[in-house]
N, C-alpha and C positions, 0 to 999 in steps of 0.2 A: 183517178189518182187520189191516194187519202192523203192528207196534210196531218199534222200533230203537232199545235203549235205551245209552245213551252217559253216559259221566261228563262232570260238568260241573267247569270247570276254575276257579278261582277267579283276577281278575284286572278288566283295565280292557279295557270293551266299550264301541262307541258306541251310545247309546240315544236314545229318544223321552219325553217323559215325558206320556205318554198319561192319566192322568185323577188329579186331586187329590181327598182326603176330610178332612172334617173331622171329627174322633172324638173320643171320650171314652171313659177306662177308668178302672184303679184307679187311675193314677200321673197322672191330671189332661188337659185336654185337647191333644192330636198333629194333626198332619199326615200321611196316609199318602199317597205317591207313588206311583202307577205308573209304571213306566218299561218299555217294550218295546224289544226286543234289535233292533237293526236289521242286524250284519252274522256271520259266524262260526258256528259248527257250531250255537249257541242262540237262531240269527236269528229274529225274530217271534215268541218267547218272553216273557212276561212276569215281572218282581219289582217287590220294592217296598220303599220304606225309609221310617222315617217320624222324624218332626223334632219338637222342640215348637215352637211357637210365639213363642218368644220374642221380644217386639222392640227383639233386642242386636245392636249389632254386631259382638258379641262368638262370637254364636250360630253354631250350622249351619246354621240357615235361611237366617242373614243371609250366611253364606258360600257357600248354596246358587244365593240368587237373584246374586249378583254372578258364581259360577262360569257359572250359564246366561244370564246375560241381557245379560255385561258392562258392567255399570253400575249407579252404589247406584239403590236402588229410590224411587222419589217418595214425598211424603208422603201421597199415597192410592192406596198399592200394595194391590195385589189379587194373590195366589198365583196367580188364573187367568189373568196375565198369563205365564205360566211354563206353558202347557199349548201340549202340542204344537212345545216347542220343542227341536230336538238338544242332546245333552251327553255328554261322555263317564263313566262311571260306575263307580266300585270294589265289583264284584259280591264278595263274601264269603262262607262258609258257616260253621254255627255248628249242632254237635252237643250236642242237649237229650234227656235220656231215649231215648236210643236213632235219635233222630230226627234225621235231617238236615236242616237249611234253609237256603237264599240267597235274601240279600239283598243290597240297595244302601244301602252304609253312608255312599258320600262321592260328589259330583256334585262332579268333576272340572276341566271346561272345556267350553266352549260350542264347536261346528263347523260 
């Protein structure tokens, strides 16, 4: 197996947002997004960013689903209504203990 390994450049790529989780940790319960890289040297790549919950319109969430879906969300909005749909996304990296990681910190605009 050859590897080819490449730095990854931090910036705005157009994605998918291929599968929603619902989780709970110490800081209460999130939202984690997948998002897969659809075009650029990290095409078919995945990250992931994650939101709470909140139901503000004040929130990321609530800026997330109007980013992807153009339009405020009904009053019986379902997250999975946001699967599988394009958007462009502010991939990030963020150095912990030595560690590097990218994420999707902001869902951009829908295409």
């Amino acid at each position: 197996m050859n590897i080819q390994f490449q730095n990854i450049q931090p910036g705005v790529y157009d994605a998918r947002i291929s599968h929603i989780q619902q989780l709970s940790g110490p800081y209460g319960d999130y939202l984690k997004f997948n998002f897969t890289i659809l075009n650029g040297p990290v095409k078919g790549w995945k990250f992931y960013g994650i939101v709470k919950p909140y139901p503000l319109k004040e929130s990321k969430l609530y800026r997330w689903i109007i980013n992807t879906l153009r339009k405020e969300p009904d009053a019986n909005f379902s997250v999975n209504e946001m699967l599988e749909k394009n958007c462009s996304v502010s991939l990030n990296k963020k150095i912990k203990n030595n560690k590097t990681y990218f994420y999707v910190d902001d869902i951009l605009d829908a295409f």
